[in-house]
C-alpha positions, 0 to 999 in steps of 0.5 A: 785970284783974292781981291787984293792979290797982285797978278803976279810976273806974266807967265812968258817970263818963266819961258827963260827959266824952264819953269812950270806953274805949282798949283796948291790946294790950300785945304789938303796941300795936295800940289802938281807941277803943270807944264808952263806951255799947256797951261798957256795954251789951256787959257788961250782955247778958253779964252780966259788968258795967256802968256801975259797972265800972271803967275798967282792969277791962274789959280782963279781958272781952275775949273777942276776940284783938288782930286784929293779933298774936293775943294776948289780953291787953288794957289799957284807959283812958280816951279823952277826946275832943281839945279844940277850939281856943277852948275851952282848946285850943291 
């Protein structure tokens, strides 16, 4: 996470939506949607976080490079699931 970078909504938040976490490489765009459960459970075995962690600060714990370009910084956000026709959709 940059110095002057919020933490972001804690990630159990995202438990009430049905949302996942997008993780972005800002070099190349290259993005994935990760299950918002494992990358919980993935900080808590390694110590580093867990559902109180926010959003934008799971990025900093990436510890893979983009698969595409190689690069090894990452944003991440919020990814809430597309709404279904009839129920507010279009």
């Amino acid at each position: 996470m940059k110095p002057d970078q919020e933490p972001g909504v804690p990630l159990a938040h995202y438990r009430d939506h049905g949302a996942g976490v997008w993780l972005t490489c800002p070099d190349c765009v290259n993005h994935r949607e990760l299950p918002l459960e494992a990358v919980i459970r993935r900080l808590i075995a390694r110590g580093v976080g867990s559902a109180a962690t926010g959003i934008k600060e799971v990025a900093g714990y990436v510890n893979r490079p983009c698969p595409r370009c190689g690069g090894r910084r990452f944003d991440s956000s919020s990814a809430f699931p597309a709404r279904p026709k009839g129920k507010g959709g279009q």
